[in-house]
C-alpha positions as CSV (number, residue, x, y, z in Angstrom):
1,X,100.7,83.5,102.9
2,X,101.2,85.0,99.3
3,X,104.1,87.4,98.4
4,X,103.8,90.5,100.0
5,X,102.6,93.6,98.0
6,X,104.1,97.4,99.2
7,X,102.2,100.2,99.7
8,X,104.3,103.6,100.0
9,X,102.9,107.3,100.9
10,X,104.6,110.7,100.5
11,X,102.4,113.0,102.5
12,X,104.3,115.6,100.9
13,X,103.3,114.6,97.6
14,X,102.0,118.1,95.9
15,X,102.5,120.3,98.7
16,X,105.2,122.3,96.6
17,X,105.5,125.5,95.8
18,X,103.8,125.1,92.3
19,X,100.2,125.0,94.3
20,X,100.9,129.0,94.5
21,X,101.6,129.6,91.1
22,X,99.1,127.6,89.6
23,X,95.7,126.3,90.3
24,X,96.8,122.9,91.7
25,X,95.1,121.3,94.0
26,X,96.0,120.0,97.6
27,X,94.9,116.1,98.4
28,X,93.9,116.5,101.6
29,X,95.5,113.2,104.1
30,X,92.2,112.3,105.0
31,X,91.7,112.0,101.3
32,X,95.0,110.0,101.0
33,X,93.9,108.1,103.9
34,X,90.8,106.4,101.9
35,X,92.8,106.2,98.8
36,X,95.3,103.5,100.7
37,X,92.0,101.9,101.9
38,X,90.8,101.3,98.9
39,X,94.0,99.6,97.8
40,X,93.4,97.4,100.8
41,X,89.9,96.5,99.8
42,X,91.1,95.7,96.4
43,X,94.3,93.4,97.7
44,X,92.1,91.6,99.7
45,X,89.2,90.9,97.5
46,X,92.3,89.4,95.4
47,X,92.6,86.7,98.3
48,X,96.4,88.6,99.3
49,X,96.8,88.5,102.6
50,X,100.5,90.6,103.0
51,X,100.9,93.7,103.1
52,X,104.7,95.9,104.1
53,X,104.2,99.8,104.3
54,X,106.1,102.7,104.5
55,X,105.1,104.2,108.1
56,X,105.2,107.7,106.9
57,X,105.6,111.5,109.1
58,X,101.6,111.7,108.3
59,X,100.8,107.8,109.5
60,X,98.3,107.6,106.3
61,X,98.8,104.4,106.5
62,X,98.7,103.4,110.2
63,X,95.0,105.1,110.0
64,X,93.9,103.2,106.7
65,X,95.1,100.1,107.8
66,X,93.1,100.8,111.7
67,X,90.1,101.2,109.7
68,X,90.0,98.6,107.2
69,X,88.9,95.6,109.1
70,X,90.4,93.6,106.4
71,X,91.4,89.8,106.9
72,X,95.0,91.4,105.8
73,X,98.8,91.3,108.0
74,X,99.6,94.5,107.8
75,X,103.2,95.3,108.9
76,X,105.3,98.3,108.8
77,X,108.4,98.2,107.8
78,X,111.9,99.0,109.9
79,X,112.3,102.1,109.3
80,X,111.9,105.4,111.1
81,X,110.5,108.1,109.0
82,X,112.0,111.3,108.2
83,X,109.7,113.0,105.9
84,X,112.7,113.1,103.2
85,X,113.3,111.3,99.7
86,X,115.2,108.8,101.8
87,X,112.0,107.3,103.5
88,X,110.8,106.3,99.7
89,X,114.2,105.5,99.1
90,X,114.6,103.0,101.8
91,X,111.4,101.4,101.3
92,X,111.5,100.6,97.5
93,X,115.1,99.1,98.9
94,X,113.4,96.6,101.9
95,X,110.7,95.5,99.6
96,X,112.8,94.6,96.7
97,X,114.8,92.3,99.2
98,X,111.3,91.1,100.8
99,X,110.5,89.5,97.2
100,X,107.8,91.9,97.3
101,X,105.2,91.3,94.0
102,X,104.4,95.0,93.6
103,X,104.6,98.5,95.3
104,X,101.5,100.6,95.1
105,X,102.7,104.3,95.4
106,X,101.2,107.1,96.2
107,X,102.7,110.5,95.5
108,X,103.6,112.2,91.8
109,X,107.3,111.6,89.6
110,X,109.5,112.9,92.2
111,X,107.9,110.2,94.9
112,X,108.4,107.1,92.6
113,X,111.6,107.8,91.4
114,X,112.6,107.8,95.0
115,X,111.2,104.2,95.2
116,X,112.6,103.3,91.8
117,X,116.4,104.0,93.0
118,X,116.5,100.9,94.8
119,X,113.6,98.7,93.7
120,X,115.0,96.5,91.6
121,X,112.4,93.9,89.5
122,X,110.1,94.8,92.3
123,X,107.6,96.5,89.7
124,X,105.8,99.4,90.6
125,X,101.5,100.3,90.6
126,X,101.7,104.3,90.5
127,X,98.8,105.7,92.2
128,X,99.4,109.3,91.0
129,X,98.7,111.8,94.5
130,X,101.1,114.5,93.2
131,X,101.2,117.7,91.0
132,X,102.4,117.1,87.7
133,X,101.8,113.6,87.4
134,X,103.2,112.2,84.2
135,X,104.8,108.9,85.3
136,X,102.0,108.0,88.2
137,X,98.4,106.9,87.0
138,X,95.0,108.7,87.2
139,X,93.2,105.8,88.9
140,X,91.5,104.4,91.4
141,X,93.3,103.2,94.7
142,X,90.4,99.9,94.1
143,X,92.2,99.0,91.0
144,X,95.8,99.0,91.8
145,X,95.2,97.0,95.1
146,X,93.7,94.1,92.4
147,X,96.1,94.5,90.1
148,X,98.7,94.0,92.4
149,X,96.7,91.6,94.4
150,X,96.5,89.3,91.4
151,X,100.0,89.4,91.3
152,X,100.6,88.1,94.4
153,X,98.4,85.7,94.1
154,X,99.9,84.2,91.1
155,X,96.6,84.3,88.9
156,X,98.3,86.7,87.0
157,X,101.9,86.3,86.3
158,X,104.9,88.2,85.3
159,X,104.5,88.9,82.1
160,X,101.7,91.0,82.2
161,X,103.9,93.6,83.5
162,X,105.7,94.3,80.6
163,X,109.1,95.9,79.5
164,X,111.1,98.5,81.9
165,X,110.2,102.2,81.1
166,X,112.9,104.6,80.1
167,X,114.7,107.0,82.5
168,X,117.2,109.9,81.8
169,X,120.6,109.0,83.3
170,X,122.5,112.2,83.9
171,X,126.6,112.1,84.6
172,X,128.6,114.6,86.2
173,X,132.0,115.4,87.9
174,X,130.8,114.4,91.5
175,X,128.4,111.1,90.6
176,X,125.5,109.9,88.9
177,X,122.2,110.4,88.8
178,X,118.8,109.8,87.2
179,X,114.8,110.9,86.0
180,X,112.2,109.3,85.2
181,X,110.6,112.0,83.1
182,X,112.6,115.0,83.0
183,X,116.3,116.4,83.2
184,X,116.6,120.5,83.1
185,X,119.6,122.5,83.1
186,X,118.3,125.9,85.8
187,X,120.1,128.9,85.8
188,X,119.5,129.2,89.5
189,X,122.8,128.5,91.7
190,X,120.9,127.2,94.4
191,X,118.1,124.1,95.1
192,X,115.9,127.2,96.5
193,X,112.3,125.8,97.1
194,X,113.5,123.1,94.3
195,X,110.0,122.4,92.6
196,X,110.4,123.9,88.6
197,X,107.6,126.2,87.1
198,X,109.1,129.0,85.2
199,X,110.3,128.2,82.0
200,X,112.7,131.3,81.8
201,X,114.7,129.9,84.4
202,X,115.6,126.7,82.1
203,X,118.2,126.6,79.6
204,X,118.2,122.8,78.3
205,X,116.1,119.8,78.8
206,X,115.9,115.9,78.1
207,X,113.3,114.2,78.2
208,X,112.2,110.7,78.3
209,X,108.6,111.2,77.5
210,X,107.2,114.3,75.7
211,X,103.2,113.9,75.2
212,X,100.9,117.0,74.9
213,X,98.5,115.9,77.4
214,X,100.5,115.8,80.3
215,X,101.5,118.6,82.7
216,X,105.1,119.8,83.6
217,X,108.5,120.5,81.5
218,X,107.0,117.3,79.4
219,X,104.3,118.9,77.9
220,X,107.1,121.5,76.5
221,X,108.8,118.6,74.1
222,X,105.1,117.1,73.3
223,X,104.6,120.1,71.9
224,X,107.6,119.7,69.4
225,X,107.2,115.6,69.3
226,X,105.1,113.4,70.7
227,X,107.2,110.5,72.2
228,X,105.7,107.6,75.0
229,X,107.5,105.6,77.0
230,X,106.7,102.8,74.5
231,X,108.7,104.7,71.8
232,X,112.7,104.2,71.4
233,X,113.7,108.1,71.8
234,X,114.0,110.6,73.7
235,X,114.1,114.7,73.2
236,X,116.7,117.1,73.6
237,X,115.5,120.6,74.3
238,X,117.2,124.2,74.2
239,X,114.8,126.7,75.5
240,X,115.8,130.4,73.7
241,X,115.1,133.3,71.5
242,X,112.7,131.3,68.6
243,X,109.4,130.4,67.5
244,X,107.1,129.6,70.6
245,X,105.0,126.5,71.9
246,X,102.5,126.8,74.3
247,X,102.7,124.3,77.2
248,X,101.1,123.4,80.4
249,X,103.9,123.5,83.1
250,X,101.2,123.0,85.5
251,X,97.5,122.7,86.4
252,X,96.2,125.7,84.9
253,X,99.8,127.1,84.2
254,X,99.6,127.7,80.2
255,X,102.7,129.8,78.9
256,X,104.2,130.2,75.5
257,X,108.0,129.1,75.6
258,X,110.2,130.1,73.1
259,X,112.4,127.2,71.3
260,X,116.1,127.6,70.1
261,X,116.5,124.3,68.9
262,X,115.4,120.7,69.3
263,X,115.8,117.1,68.2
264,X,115.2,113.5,69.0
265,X,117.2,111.7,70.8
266,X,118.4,107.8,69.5
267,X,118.1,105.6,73.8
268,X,122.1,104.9,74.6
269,X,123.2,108.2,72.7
270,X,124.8,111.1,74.8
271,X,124.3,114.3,75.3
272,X,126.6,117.1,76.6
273,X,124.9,119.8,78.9
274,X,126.8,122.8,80.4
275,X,125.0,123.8,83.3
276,X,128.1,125.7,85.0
277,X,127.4,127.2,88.4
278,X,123.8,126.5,87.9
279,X,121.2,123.4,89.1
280,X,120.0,120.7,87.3
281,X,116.6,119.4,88.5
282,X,115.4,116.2,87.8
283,X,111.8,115.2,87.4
284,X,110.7,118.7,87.8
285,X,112.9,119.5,91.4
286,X,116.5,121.2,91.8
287,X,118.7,118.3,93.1
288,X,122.2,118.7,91.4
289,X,123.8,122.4,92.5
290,X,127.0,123.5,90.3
291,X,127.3,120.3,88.0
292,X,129.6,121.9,85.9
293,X,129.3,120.0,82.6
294,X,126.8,117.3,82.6
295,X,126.1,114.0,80.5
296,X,123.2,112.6,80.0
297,X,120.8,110.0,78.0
298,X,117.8,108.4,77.7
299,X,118.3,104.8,78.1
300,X,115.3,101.8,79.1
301,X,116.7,101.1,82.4
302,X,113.8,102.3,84.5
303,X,111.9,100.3,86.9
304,X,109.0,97.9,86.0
305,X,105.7,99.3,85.9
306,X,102.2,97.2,86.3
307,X,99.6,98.0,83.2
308,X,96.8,97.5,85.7
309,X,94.4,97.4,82.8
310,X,96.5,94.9,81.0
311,X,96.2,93.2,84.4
312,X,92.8,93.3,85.3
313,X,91.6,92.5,81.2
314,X,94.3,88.9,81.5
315,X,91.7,88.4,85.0
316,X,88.4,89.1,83.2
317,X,86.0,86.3,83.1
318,X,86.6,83.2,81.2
319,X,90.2,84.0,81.0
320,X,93.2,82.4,81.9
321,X,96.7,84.7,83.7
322,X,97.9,84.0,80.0
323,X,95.2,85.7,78.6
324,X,93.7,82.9,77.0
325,X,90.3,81.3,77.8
326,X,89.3,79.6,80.5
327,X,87.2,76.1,80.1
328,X,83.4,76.6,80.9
């Protein structure tokens, strides 16, 4: 059998409070359903026969893998599902110790940052199913099964994946944490309904990526800089009484935020953030409540990513997994 490849689902994946505030759109599970098909169809026209899922509160992907008819062993992994960051959590976690090749996610940021915690070199194949999606990928469920069927296969190796993105590692008084994307200091004192959409609520952000065509708290810094996970920087952010951007915060969500002040950021160097008796939310959700004074910085010590077009161009005819070409 070839290495397995990971498929992982959050139902709840853009079912926050931001799809009432904004004209964001709900994925129905059916919808998700066919996307995790898809993925199937794609592994197994690969010739990978091993698949491990997440067995999620939905079952998406009991029903996709019912109705497949796919000459594919699909097994579910140990664990009983809670509907909770944890179930992501855990499964990036089994996988990386399976040897998995890949995980295809579905879900937005806050889904595959769960997955990244624990993942290790197990790279990831972001299918993007969420609201602001800035970290997952706008494409087709057909495409990430090859891609990350030709890795398991071995006709495309390692190196097509490419260095680790960047992630914003934040410091406080009771532990450490992480984003992939985003790190906001929130006047609220309490995780509340946790998603982020109002900019007045938001004193300070770092970012790892700031690009102007993407949706969320990012889309505030691309309007200042543009900076991709390819470049070596991040942003540092204070939101305040000065000249205004206008940013997308999300779908359909356009608001002018006033700046205070803002600069790039060198990876490795530290920031200071007071956030008191407030929140800090990464990737766009309230998770750290009182922080009291918090440190963070961009560093390139997030998880590994598959370029699924850089994949699927290395497999194109009359090439070889090195990218060269292939004997006639």
């Amino acid at each position: 059998m070839t290495r397995a490849v990971g498929v992982v689902v959050n139902p709840l994946a853009g079912r926050d409070i931001r799809r009432l505030v904004s004209e964001a759109s709900v994925l129905p599970t059916q919808e998700r359903v066919a996307v995790v098909r898809r993925v199937l169809r794609g592994l197994a026209a690969t010739g990978a026969d091993r698949v491990l899922y997440l067995p999620d509160v939905a079952r998406i992907n009991e029903a996709a893998v019912l109705g497949a008819d796919l000459p594919l062993h699909c097994e579910p992994l140990p664990i009983r599902p809670q509907g909770t960051a944890m179930d992501s959590i855990l499964a990036g976690r089994l996988l990386a110790s399976d040897g998995a090749a890949a995980i295809v996610t579905l879900g937005g940021d806050g889904t595959n940052r769960a997955v990244a915690r624990d993942c290790g070199d197990t790279p990831l194949v972001p299918v993007a199913t969420g609201t602001n999606n800035v970290f997952s990928t706008m494409i087709d469920g057909t495409f990430a099964g090859l891609a990350a069927g030709l890795l398991a296969t071995g006709v495309v190796g390692p190196a097509a994946v490419g260095q680790r993105t960047k992630r914003i590692e934040v410091s406080t008084a009771a532990g450490a944490d992480f984003a992939l994307i985003d790190a906001a200091v929130c006047l609220d004192r309490f995780a509340g309904a946790r998603a982020i959409w109002d900019p007045g609520r938001i004193t300070t952000l770092v970012l790892a990526r700031a690009e102007p065509w993407v949706l969320g708290l990012s889309s505030i810094g691309g309007q200042l800089q543009c900076v991709g996970d390819g470049d070596s920087l991040g942003l540092f952010v204070e939101l305040g009484p000065g000249p205004a951007v206008r940013a997308v915060l999300a779908p359909g969500l356009v608001l002018d935020v006033p700046i205070r002040n803002w600069r790039p950021l060198a990876l490795g160097e530290d920031v200071w953030l007071e956030a008191g008796e407030g929140t800090v939310a990464l990737d766009g959700e309230r998770e750290l409540t009182a922080p009291g004074r918090v440190r963070a910085r961009v560093c390139r010590s997030g998880p590994l990513v598959v370029d699924v077009r850089a994949v699927l161009a290395r497999d194109g005819p009359g090439r070889d997994s090195a990218g060269g070409t292939r004997p006639g």
